[in-house]
C-alpha positions as CSV (number, residue, x, y, z in Angstrom):
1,X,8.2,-16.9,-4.6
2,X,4.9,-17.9,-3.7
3,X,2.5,-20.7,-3.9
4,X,-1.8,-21.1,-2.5
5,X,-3.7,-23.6,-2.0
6,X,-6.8,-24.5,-4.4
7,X,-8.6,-26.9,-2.5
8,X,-6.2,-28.9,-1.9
9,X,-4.1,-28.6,-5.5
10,X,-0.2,-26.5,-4.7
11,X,-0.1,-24.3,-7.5
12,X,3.5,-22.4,-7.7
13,X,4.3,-19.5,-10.0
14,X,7.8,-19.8,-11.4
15,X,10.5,-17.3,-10.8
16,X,11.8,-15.7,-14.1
17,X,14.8,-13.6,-14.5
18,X,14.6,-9.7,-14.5
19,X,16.7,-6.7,-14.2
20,X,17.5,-4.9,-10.8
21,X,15.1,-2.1,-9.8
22,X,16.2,1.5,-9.2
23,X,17.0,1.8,-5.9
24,X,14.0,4.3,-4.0
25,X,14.5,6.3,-1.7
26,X,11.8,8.9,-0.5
27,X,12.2,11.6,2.1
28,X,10.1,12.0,4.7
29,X,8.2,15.1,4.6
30,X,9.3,16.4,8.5
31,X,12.8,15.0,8.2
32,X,16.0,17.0,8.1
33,X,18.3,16.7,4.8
34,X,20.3,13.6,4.7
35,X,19.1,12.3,7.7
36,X,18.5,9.1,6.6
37,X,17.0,7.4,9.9
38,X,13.8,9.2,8.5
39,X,13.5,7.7,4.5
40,X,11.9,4.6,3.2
41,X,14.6,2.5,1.2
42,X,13.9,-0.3,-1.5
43,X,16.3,-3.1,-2.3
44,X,17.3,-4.5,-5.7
45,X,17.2,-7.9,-4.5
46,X,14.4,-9.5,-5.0
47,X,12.7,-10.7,-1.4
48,X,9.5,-11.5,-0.7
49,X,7.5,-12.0,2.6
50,X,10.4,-9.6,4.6
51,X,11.3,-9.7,8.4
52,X,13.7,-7.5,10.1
53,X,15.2,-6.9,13.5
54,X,18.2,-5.4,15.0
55,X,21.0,-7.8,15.7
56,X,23.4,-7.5,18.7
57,X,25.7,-5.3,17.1
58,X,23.6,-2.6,15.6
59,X,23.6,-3.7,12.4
60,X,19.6,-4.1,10.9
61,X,19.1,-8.0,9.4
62,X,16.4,-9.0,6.6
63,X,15.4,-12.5,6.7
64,X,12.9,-13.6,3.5
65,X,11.5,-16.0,1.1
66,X,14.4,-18.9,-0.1
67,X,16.4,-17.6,-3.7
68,X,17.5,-20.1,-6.0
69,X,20.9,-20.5,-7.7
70,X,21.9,-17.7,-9.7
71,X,19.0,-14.8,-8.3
72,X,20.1,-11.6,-7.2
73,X,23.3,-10.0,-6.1
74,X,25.2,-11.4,-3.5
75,X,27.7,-10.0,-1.0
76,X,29.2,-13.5,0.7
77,X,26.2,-16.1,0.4
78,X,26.4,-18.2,-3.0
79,X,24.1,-21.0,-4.2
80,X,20.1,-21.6,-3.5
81,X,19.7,-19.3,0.4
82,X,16.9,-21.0,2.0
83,X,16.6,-17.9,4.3
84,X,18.5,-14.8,2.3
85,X,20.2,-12.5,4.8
86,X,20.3,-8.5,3.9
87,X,22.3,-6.7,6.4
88,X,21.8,-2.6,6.3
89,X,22.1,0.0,8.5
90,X,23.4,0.8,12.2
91,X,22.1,3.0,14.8
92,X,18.8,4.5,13.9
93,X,19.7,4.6,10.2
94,X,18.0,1.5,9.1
95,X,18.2,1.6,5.0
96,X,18.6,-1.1,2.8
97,X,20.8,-3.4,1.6
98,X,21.0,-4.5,-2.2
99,X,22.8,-7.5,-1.6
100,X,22.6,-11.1,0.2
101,X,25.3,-11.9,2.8
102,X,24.3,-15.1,4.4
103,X,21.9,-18.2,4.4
104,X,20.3,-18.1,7.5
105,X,19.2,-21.7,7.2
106,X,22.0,-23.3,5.3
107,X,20.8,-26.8,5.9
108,X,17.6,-26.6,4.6
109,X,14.4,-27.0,6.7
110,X,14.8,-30.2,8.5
111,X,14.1,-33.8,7.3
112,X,10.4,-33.2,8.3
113,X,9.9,-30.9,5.4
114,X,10.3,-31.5,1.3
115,X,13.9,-29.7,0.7
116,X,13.4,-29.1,-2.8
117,X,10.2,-26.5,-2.3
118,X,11.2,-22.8,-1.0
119,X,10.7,-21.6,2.4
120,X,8.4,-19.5,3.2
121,X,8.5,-16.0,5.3
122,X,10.4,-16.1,7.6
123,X,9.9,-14.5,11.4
124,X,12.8,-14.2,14.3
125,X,12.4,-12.4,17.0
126,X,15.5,-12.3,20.1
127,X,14.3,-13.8,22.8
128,X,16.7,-14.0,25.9
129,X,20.4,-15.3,24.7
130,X,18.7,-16.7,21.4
131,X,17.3,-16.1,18.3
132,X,14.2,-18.1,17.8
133,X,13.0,-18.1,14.2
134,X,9.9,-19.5,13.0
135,X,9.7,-20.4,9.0
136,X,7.1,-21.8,6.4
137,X,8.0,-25.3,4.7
138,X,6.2,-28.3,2.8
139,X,5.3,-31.2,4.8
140,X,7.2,-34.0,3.1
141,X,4.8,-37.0,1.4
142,X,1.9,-34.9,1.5
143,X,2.7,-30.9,0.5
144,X,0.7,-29.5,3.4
145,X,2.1,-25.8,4.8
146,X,3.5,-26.0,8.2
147,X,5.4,-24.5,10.2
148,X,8.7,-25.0,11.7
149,X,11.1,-23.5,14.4
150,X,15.0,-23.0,14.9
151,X,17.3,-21.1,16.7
152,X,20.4,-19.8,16.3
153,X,22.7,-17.8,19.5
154,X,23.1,-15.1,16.3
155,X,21.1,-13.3,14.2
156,X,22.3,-14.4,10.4
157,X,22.6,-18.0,11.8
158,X,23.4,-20.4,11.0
159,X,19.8,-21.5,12.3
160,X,19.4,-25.0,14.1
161,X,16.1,-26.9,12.7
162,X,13.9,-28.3,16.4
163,X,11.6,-30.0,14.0
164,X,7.7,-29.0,13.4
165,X,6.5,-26.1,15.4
166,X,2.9,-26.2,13.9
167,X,1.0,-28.9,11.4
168,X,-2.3,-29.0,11.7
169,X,-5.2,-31.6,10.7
170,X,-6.7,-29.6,8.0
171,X,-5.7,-26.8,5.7
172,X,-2.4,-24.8,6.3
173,X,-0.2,-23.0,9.2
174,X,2.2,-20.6,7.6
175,X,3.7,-16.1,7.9
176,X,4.8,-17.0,11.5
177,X,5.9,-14.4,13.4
178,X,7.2,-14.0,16.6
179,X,7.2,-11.1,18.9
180,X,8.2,-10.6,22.4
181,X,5.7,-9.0,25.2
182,X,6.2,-8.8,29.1
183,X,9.3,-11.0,28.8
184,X,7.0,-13.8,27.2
185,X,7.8,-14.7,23.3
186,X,4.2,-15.0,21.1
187,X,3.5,-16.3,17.4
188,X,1.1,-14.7,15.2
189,X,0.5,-16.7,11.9
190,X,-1.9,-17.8,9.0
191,X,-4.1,-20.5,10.5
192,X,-7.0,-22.5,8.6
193,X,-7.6,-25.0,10.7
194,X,-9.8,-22.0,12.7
195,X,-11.7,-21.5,9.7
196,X,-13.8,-23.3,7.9
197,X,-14.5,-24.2,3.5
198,X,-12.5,-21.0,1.8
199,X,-11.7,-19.3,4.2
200,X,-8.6,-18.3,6.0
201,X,-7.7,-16.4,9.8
202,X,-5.0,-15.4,12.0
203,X,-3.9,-16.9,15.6
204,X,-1.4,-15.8,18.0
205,X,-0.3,-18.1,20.8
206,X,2.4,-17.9,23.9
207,X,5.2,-20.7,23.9
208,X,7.2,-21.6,26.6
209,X,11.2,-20.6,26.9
210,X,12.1,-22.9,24.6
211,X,9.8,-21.7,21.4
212,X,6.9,-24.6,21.4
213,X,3.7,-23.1,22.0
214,X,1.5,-23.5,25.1
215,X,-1.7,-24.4,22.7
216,X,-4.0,-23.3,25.5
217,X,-3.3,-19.7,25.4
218,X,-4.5,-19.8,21.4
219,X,-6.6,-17.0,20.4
220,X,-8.2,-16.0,17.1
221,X,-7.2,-12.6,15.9
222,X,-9.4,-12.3,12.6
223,X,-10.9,-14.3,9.9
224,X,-11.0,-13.5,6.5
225,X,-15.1,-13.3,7.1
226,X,-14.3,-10.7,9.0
227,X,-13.3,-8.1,5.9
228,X,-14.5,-7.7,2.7
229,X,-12.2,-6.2,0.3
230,X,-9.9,-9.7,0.3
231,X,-12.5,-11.0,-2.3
232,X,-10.3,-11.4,-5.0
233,X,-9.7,-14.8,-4.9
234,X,-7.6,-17.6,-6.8
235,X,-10.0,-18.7,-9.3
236,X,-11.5,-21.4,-6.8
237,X,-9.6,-20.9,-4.4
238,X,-9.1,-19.0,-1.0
239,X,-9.8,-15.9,0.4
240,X,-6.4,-15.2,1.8
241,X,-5.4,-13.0,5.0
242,X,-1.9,-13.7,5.7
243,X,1.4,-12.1,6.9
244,X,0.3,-10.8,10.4
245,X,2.6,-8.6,12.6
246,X,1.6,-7.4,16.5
247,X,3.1,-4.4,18.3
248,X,1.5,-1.9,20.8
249,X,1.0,1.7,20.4
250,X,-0.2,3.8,23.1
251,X,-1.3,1.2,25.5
252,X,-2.8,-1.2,22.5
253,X,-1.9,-3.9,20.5
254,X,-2.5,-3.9,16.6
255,X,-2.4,-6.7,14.4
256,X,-1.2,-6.0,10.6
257,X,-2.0,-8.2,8.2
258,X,-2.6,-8.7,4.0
259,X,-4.8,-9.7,1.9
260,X,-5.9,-11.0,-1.6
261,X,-3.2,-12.5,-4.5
262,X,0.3,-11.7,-4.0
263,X,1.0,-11.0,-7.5
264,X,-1.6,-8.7,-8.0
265,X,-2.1,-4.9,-7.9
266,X,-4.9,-5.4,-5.0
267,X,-2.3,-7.3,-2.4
268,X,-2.7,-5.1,0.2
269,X,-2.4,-4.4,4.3
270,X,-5.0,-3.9,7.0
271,X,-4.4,-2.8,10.0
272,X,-6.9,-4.1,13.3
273,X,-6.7,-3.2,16.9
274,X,-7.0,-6.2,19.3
275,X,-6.9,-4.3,22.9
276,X,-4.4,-3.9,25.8
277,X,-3.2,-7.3,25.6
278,X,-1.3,-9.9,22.7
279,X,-3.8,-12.6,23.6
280,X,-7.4,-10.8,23.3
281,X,-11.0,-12.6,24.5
282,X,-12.5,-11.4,21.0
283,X,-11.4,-10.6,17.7
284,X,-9.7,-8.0,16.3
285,X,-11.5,-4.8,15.0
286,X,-10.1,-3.4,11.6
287,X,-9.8,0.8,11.8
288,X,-10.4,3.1,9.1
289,X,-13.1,1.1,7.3
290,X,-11.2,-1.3,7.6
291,X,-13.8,-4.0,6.8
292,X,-14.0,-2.4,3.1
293,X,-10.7,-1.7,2.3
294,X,-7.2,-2.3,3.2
295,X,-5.2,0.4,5.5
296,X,-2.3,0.5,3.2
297,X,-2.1,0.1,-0.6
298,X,-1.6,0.5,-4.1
299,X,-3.7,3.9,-4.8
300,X,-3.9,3.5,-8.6
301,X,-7.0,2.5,-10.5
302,X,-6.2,-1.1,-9.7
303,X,-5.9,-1.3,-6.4
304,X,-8.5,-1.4,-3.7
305,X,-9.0,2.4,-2.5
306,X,-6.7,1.9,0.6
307,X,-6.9,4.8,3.5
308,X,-3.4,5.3,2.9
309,X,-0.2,5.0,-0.1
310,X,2.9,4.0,1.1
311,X,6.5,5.6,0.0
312,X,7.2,4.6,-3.9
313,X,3.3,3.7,-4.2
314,X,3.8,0.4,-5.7
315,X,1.3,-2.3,-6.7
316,X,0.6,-4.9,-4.2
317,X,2.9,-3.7,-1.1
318,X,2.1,-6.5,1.9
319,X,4.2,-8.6,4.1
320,X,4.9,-5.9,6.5
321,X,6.3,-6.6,9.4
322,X,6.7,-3.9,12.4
323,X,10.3,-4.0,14.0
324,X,12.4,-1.5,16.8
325,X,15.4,0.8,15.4
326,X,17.9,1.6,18.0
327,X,15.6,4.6,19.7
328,X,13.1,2.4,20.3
329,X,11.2,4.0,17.6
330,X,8.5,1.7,15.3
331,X,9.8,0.8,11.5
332,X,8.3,-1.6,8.8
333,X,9.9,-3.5,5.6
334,X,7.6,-4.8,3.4
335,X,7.6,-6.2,-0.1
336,X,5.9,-4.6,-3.2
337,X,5.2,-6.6,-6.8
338,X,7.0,-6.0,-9.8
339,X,4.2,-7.2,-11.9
340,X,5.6,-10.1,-13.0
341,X,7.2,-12.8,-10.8
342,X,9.0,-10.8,-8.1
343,X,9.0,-8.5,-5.2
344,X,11.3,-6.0,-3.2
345,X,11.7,-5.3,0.2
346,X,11.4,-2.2,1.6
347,X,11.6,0.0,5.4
348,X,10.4,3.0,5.9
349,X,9.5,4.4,9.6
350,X,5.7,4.3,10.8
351,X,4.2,7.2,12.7
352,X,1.3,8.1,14.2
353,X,0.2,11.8,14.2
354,X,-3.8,12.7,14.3
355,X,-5.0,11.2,11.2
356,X,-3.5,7.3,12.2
357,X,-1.2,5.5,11.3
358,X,1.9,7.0,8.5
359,X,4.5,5.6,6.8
360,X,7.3,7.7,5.2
């Protein structure tokens, strides 16, 4: 679940029950039968804003938006999960779980937030002997979006709140995540407070050892002036770019972001390239006309003609976040809309022959 801001107004859109989704699964078109390191997979759990990483012991974990009471099936966790936990895979078979084993934040998000609104995507990212995860929440007494950090010495938690990573003066911090580069651990996120009126952008910044960011080495990524086809708006509202993720390929770091209304056909990802380093001196550049339209998308009539589908070819697939299976190689999970009020996660294993960027 998902809420924006309207100048200032929260406006949340209420979860509803609905049946499980066929689970997807969609072979890669160079991939060997059965071997399953090589297919997308799609839950039947319903997660939005998706993070994965691989834990110490092999095993792939899922961290997402908080599910109430009584949503989705469980495998061990019970009652409202602030942080649902899907565990899958092992090796460089990454699939997909269709069940929730754990509450990676069991005690909510610390007494500086509201504990009765969700939390928000998610990140973690191992950074020495911990696991440093950085999470959306509701400013209690006033309903701002910040952002706040804990760690946890294991991947499903439990997850120990260290208060209010990021709360700016104006408009909202939120879709941290954290990556690690050069033994150094970075946080890309949402920030408004570098924009200005509607808008929206992206900022990564260094921290020191312990998680809190070194506010000097800030830099702006992209602003959502920066693009065009995020235009759909919220009636009065924002033009959203959200959900970043950095990783290198080939000597360069790319940022991934989305863009436009979640629960819309047109959510979508764009894909920029930033340069040699996680902290560039100027903005990122989106590829493939990337200004126009989004790198990855729905490709029906309703979406946004993106450069590329993705595996099952849903509406509104964004969130994605770029993570390492066992090999080293590059995966993503994302979330696609069910049209309704919910979304799936999803992996599938990114590539890059000739024509850019592939996922299958």
């Amino acid at each position: 679940m998902r809420s924006f801001r309207m100048r200032g107004t929260l406006v949340t859109v209420a979860a509803t029950a609905l049946a499980a989704t066929t689970l997807i699964v969609a072979p890669a078109a160079a991939a060997p039968a059965g071997d399953l390191s090589a297919q997308a997979s799609s839950s039947s759990f319903p997660l939005g804003d998706p993070d994965t990483l691989r834990a110490r012991n092999g095993s792939y974990v899922t961290y997402g938006t908080t599910v109430p009471d009584g949503k989705g099936d469980r495998c061990g966790a019970t009652g409202k999960l602030h942080v649902p936990v899907l565990v899958h895979g092992s090796g460089n078979d990454v699939g997909m779980a269709n069940c929730a084993s754990h509450d990676a934040l069991p005690s909510g998000p610390g007494s500086w937030a509201d504990p009765d609104d969700p939390v928000w995507a998610p990140g973690v990212a191992r950074f020495g002997k911990r696991f440093f995860m950085f999470y959306t929440a509701s400013r209690k007494g006033t309903g701002q979006k910040c952002i706040g950090r804990a760690t946890s010495r294991r991947a499903t938690g439990p997850f120990r709140n260290q208060g209010i990573w990021a709360c700016p003066a104006r408009g909202w911090v939120i879709d941290a995540n954290p990556f690690v580069a050069g033994g150094k651990l970075y946080v890309t996120y949402r920030d408004d407070s570098i924009t200005s009126g509607l808008e929206t952008g992206i900022s990564t910044v260094r921290t020191d050892g312990e998680g809190r960011a070194i506010w000097g080495t800030r830099r702006t990524m992209l602003k959502s002036t920066d693009i065009t086809w995020d235009t759909k708006k919220i009636s009065g509202g924002t033009h959203v770019i959200e959900n970043p993720s950095m990783w290198k390929s080939n000597g360069k770091w790319y940022l991934m972001y989305s863009g436009n209304n979640w629960n819309s056909p047109r959510y979508a990802t764009g894909i920029a390239v930033c340069g040699t380093t996680p902290l560039p001196s100027s903005r990122c550049n989106p590829i493939r006309k990337g200004v126009a339209r989004p790198y990855f998308g729905f490709t029906g009539d309703t979406g946004l003609n993106p450069f590329r589908g993705l595996p099952g070819d849903h509406q509104g697939p964004g969130g994605m976040d770029v993570f390492r299976a066992a090999d080293g190689s590059p995966r993503v999970v994302w979330h696609w809309w069910d049209g309704g009020t919910q979304r799936f996660p999803m992996t599938g294993v990114l590539t890059r022959p000739t024509g850019g960027f592939v996922v299958s």
